[in-house]
PyMOL Python script that loads the backbone (N, CA, C, O; Angstrom):
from pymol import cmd

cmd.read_pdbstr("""\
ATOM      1  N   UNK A   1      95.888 106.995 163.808  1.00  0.00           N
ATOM      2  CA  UNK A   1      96.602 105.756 163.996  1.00  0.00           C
ATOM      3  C   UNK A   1      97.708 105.609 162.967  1.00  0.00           C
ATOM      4  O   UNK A   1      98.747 104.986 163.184  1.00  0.00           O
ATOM      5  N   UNK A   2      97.393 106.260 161.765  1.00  0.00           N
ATOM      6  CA  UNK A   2      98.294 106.192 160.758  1.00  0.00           C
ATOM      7  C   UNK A   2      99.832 106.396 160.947  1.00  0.00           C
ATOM      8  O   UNK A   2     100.800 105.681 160.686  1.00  0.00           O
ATOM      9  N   UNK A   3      99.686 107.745 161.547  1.00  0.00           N
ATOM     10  CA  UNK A   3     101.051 108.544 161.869  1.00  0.00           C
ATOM     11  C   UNK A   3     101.495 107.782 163.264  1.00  0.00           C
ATOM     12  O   UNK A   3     102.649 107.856 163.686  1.00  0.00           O
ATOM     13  N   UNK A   4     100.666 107.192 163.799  1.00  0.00           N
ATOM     14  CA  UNK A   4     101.410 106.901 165.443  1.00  0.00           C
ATOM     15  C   UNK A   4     102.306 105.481 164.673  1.00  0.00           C
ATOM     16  O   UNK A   4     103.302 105.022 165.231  1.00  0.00           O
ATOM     17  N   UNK A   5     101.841 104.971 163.500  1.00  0.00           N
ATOM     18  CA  UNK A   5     102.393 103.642 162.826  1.00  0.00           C
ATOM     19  C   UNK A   5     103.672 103.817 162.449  1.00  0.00           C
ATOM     20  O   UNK A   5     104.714 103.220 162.720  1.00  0.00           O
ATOM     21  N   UNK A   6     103.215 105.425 161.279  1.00  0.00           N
ATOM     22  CA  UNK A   6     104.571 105.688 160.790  1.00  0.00           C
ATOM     23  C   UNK A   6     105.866 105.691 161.762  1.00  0.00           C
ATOM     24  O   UNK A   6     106.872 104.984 161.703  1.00  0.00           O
ATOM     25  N   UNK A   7     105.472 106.849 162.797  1.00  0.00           N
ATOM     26  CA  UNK A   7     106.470 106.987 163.410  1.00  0.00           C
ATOM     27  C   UNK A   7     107.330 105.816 164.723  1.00  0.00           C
ATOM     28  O   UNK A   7     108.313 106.079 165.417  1.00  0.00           O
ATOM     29  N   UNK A   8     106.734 104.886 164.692  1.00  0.00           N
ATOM     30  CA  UNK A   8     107.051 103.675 165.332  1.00  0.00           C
ATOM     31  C   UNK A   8     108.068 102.874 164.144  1.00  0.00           C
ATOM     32  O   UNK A   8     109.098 102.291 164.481  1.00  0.00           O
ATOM     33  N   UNK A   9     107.651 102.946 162.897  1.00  0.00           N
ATOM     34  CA  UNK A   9     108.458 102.104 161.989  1.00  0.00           C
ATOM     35  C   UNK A   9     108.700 100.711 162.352  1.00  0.00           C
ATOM     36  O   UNK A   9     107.576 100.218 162.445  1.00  0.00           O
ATOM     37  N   UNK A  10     109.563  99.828 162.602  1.00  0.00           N
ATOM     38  CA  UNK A  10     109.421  98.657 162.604  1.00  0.00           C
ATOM     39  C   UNK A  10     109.147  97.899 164.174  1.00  0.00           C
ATOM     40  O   UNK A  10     108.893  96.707 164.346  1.00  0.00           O
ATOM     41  N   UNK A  11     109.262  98.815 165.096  1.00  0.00           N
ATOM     42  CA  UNK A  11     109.045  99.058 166.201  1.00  0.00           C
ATOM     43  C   UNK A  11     107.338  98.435 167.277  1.00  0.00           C
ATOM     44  O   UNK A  11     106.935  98.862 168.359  1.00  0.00           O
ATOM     45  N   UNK A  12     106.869  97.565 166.563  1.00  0.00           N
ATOM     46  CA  UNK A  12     105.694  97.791 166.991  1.00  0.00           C
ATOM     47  C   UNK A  12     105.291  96.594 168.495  1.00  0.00           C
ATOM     48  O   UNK A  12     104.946  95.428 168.681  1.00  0.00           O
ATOM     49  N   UNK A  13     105.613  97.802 169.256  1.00  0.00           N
ATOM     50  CA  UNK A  13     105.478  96.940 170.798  1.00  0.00           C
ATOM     51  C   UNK A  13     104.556  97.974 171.301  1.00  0.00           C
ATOM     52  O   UNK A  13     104.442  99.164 171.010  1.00  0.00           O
ATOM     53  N   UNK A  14     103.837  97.107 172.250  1.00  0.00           N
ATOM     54  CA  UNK A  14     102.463  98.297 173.060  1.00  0.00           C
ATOM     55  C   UNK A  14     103.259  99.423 173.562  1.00  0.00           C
ATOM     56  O   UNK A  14     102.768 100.551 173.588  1.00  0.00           O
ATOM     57  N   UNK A  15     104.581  99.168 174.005  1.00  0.00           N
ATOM     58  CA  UNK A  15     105.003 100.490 175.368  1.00  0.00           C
ATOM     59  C   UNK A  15     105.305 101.346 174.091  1.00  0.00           C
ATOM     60  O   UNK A  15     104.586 102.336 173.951  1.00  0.00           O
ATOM     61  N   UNK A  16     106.298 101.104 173.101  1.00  0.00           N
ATOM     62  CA  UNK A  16     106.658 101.762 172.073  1.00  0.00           C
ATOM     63  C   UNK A  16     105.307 102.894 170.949  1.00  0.00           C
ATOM     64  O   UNK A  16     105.400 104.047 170.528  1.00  0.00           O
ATOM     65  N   UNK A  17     104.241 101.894 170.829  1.00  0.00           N
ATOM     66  CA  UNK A  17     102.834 102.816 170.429  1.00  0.00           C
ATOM     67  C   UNK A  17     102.540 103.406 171.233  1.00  0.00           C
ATOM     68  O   UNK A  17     102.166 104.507 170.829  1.00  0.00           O
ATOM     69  N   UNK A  18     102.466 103.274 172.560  1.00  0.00           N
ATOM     70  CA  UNK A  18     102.051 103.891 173.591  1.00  0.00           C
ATOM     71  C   UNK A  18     102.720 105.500 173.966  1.00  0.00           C
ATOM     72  O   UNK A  18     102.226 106.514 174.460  1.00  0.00           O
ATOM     73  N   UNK A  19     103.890 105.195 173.530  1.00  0.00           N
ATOM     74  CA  UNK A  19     104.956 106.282 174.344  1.00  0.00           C
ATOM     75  C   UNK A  19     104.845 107.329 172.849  1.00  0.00           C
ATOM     76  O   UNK A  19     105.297 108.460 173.032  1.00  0.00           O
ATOM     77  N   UNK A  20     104.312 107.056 171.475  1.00  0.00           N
ATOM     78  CA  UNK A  20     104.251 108.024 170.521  1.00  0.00           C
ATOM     79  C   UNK A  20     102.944 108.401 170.759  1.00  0.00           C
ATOM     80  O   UNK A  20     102.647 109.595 170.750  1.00  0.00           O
ATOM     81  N   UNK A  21     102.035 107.450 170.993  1.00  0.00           N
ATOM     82  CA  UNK A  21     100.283 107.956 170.491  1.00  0.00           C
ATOM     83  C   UNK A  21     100.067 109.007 172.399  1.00  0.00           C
ATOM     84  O   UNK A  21      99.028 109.596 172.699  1.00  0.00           O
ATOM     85  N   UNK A  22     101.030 108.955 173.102  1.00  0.00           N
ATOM     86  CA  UNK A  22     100.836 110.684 174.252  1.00  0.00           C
ATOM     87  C   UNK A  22     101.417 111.380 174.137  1.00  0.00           C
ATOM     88  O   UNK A  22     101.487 112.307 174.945  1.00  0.00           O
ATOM     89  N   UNK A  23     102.170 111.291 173.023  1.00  0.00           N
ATOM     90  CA  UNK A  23     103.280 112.456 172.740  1.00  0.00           C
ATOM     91  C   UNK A  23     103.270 113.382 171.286  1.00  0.00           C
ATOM     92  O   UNK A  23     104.011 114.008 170.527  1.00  0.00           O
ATOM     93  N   UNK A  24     101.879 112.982 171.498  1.00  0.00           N
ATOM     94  CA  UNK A  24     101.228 113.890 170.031  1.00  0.00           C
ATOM     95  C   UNK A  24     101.503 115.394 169.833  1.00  0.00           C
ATOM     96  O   UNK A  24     101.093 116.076 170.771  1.00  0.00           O
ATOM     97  N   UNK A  25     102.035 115.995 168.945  1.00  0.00           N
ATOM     98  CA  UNK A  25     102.192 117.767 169.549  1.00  0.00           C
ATOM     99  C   UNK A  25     101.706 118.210 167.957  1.00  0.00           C
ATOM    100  O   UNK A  25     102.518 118.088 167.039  1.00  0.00           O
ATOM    101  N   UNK A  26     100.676 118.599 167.766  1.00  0.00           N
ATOM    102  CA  UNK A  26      99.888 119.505 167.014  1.00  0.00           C
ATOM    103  C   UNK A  26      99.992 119.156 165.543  1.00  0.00           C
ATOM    104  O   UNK A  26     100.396 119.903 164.652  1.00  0.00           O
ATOM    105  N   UNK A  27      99.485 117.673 165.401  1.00  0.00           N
ATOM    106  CA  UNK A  27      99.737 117.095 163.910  1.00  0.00           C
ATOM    107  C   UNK A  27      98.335 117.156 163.652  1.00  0.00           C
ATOM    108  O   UNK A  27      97.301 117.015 164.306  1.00  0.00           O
ATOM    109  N   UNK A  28      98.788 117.522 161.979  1.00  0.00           N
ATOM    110  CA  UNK A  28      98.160 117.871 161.095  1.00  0.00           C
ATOM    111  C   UNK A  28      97.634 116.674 160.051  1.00  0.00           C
ATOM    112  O   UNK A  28      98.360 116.076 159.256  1.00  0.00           O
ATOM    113  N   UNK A  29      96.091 116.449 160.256  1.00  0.00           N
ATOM    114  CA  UNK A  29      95.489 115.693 159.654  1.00  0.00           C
ATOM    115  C   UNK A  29      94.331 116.047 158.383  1.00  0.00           C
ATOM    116  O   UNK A  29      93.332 116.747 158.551  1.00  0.00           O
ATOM    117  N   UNK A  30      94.669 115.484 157.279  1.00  0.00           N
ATOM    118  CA  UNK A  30      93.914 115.625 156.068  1.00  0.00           C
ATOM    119  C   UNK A  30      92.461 116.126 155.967  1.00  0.00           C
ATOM    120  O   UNK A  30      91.908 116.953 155.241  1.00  0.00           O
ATOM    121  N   UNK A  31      91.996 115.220 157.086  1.00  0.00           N
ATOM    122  CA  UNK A  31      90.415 115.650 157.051  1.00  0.00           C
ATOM    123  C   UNK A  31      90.127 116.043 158.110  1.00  0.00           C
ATOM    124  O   UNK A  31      88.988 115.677 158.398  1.00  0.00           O
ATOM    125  N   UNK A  32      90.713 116.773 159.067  1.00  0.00           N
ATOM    126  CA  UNK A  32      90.342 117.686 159.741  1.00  0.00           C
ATOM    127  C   UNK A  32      90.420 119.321 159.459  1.00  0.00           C
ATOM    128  O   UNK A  32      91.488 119.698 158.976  1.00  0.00           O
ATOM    129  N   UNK A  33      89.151 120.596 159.767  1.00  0.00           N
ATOM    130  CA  UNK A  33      89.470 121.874 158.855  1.00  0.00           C
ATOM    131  C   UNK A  33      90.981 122.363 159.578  1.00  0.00           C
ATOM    132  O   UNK A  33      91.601 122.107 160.610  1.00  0.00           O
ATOM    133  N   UNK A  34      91.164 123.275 158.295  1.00  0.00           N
ATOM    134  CA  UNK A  34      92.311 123.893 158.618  1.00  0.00           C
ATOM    135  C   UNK A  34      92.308 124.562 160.021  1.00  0.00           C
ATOM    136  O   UNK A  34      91.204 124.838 160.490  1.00  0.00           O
ATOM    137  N   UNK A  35      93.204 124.796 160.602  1.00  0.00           N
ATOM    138  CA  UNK A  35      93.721 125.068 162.444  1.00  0.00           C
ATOM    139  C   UNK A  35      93.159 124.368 163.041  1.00  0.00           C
ATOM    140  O   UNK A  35      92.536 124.892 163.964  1.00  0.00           O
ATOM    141  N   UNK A  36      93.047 123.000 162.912  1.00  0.00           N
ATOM    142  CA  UNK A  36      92.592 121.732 163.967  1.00  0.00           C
ATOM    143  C   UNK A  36      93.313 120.853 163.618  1.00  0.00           C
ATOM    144  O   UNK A  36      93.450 120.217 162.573  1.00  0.00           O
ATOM    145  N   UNK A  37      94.025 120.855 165.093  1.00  0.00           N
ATOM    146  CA  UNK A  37      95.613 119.895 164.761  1.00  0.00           C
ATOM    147  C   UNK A  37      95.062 118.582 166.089  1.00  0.00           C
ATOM    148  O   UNK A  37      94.251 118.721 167.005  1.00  0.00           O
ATOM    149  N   UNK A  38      95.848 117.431 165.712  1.00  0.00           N
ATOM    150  CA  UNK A  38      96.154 116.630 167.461  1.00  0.00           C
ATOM    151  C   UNK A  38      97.293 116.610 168.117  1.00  0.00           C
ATOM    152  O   UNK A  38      98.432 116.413 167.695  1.00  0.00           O
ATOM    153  N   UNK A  39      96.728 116.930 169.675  1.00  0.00           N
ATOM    154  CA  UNK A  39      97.629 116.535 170.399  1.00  0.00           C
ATOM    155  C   UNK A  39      97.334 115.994 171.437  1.00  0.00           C
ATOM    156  O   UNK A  39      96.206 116.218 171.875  1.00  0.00           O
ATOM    157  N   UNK A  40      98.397 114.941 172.318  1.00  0.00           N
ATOM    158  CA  UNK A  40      98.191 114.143 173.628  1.00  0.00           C
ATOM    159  C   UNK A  40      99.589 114.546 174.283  1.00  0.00           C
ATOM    160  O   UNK A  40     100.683 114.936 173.876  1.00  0.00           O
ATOM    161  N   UNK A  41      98.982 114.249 175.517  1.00  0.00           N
ATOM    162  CA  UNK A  41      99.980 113.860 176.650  1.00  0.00           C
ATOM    163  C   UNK A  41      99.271 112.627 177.471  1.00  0.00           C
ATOM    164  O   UNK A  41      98.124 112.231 177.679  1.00  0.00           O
ATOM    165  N   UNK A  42     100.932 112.157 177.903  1.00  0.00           N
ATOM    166  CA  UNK A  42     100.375 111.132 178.824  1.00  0.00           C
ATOM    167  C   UNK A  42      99.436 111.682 180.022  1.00  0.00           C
ATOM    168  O   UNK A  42      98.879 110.785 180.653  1.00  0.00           O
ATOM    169  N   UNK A  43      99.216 112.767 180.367  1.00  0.00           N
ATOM    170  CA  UNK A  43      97.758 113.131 181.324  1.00  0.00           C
ATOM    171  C   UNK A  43      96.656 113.706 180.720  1.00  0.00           C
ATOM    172  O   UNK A  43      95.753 114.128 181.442  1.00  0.00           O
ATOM    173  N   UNK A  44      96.574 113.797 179.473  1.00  0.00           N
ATOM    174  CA  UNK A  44      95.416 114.105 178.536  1.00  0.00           C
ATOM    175  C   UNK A  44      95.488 113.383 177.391  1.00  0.00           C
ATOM    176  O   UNK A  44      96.441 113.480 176.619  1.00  0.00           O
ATOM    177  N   UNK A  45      94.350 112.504 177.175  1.00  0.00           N
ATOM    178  CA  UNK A  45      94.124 111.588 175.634  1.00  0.00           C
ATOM    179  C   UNK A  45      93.446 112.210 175.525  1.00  0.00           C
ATOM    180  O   UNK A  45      92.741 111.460 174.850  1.00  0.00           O
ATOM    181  N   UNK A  46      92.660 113.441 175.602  1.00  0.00           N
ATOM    182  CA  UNK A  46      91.830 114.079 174.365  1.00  0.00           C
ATOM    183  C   UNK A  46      92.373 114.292 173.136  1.00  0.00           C
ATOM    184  O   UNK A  46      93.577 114.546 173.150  1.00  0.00           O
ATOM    185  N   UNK A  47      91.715 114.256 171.848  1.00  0.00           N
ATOM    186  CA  UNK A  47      92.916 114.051 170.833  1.00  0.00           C
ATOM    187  C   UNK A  47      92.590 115.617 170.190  1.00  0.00           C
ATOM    188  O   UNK A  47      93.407 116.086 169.398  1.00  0.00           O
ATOM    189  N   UNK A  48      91.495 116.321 170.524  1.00  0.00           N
ATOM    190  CA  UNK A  48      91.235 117.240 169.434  1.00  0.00           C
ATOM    191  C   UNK A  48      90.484 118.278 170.446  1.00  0.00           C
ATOM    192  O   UNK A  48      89.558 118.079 171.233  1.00  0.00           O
ATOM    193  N   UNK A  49      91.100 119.262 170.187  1.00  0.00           N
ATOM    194  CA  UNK A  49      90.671 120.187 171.714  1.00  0.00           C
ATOM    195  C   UNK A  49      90.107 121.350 170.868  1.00  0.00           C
ATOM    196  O   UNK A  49      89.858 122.330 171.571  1.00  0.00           O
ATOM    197  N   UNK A  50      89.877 121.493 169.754  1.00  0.00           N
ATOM    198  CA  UNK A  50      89.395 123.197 169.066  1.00  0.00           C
ATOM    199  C   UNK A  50      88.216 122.472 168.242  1.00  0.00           C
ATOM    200  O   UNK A  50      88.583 121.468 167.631  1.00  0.00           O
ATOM    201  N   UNK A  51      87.149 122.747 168.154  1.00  0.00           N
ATOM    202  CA  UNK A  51      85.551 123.008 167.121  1.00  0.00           C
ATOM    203  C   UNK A  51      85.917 124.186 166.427  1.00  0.00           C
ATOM    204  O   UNK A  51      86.710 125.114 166.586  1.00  0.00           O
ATOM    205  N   UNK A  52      84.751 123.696 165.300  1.00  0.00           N
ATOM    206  CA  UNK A  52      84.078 125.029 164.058  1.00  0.00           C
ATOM    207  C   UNK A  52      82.993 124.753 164.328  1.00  0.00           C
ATOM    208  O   UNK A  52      82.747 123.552 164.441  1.00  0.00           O
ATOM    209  N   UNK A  53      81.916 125.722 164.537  1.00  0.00           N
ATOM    210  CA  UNK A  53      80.389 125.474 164.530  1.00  0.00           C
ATOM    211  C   UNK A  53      80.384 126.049 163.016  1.00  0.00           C
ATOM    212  O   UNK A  53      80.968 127.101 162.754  1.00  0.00           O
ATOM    213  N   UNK A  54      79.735 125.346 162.095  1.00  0.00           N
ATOM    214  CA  UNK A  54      79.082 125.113 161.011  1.00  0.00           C
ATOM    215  C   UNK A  54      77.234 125.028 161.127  1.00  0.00           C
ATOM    216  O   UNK A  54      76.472 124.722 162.044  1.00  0.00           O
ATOM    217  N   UNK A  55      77.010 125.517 159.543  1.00  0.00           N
ATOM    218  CA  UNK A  55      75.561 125.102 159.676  1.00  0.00           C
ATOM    219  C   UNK A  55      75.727 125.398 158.127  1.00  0.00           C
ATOM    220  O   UNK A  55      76.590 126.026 157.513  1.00  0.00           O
ATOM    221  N   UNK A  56      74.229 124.503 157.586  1.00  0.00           N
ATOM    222  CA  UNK A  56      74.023 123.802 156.288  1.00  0.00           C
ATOM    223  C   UNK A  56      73.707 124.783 155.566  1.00  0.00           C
ATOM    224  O   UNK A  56      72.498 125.013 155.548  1.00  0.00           O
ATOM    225  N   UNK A  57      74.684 125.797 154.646  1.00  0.00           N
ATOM    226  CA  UNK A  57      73.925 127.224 153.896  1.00  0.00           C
ATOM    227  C   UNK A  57      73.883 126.429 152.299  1.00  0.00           C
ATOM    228  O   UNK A  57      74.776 125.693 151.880  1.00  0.00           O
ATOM    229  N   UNK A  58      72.323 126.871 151.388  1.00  0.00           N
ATOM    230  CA  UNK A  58      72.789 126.462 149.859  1.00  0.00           C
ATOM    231  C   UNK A  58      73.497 125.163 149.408  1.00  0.00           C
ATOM    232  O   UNK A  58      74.102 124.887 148.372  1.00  0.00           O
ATOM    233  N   UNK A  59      73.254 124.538 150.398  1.00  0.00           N
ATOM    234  CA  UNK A  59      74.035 123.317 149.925  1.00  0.00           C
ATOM    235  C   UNK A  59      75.407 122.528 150.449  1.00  0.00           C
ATOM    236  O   UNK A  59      76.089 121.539 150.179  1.00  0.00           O
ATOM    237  N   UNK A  60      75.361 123.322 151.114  1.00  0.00           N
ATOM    238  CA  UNK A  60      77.276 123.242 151.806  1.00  0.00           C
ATOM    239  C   UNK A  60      77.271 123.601 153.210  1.00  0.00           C
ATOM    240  O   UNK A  60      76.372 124.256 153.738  1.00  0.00           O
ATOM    241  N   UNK A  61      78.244 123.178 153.768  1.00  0.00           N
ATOM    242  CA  UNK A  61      78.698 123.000 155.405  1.00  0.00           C
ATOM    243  C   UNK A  61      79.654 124.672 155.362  1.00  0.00           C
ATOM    244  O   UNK A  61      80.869 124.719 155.166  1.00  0.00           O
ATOM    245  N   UNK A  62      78.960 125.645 155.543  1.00  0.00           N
ATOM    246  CA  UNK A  62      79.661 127.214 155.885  1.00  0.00           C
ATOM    247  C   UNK A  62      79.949 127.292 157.360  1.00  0.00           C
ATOM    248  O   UNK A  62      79.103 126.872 158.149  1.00  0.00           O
ATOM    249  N   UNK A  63      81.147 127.828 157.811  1.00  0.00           N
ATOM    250  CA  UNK A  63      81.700 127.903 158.949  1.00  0.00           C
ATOM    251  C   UNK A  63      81.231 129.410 159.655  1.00  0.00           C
ATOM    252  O   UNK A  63      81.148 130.515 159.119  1.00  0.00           O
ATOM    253  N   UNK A  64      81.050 129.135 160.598  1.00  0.00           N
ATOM    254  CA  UNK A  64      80.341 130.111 162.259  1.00  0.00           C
ATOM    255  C   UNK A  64      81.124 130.644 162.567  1.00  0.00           C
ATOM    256  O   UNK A  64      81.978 129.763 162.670  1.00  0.00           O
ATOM    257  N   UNK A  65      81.795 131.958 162.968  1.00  0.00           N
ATOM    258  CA  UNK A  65      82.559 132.554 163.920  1.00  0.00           C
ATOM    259  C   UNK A  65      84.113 131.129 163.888  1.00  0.00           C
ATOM    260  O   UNK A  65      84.371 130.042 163.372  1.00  0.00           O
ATOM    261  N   UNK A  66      84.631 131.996 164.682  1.00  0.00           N
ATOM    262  CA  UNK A  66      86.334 131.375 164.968  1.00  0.00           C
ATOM    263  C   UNK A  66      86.662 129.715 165.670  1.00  0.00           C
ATOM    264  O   UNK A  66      86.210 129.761 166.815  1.00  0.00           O
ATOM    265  N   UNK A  67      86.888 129.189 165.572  1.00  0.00           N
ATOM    266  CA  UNK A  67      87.467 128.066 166.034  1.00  0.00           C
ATOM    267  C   UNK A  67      87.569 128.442 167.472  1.00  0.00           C
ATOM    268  O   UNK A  67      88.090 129.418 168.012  1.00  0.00           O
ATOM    269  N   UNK A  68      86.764 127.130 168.077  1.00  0.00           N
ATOM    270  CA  UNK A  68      86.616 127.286 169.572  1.00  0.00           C
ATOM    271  C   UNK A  68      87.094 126.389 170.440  1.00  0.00           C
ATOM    272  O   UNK A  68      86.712 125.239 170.222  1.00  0.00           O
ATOM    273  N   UNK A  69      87.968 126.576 171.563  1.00  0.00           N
ATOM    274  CA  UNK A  69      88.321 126.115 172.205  1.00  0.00           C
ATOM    275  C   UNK A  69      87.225 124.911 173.060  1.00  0.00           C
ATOM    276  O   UNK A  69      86.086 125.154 173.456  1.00  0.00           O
ATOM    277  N   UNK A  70      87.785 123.922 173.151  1.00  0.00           N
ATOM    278  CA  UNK A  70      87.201 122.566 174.085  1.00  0.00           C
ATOM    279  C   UNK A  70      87.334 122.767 175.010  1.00  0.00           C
ATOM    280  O   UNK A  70      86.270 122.497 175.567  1.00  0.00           O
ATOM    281  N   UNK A  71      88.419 123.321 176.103  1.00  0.00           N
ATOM    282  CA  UNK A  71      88.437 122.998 177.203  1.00  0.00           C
ATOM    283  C   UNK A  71      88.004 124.212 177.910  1.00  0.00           C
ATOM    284  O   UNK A  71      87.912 124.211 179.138  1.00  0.00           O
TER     285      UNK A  71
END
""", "prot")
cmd.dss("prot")
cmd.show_as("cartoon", "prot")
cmd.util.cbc("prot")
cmd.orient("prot")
């Protein structure tokens, strides 16, 4: 929501949020792992289409094989 704010700037009308938050193309968010980006279109609001299967080694969240596709 952050970035759909930024990039609206003073702009803040529903059609105007609307027309940035489906036109998402592969942004890069802080707390998501590295190569898991968002994106939308106006015929897909899924926001996050790639997994890491993880599991709990020693103490810590260790990553499984490659980043997997959602769809």
């Amino acid at each position: 929501m952050a970035e759909i704010l930024l990039k609206a700037g003073s702009t803040l009308t529903r059609a105007r949020l609307m027309e940035i938050a489906t036109h998402l193309n592969d942004v890069k968010i802080p707390l998501l792992l590295p190569g898991i980006t968002i994106s939308t279109s106006p015929e897909n609001y899924s926001v996050i289409d790639k997994f890491q299967v993880q599991r709990f080694e020693k103490g810590k969240w260790a990553p499984v094989g490659n980043l997997v596709s959602g769809y």
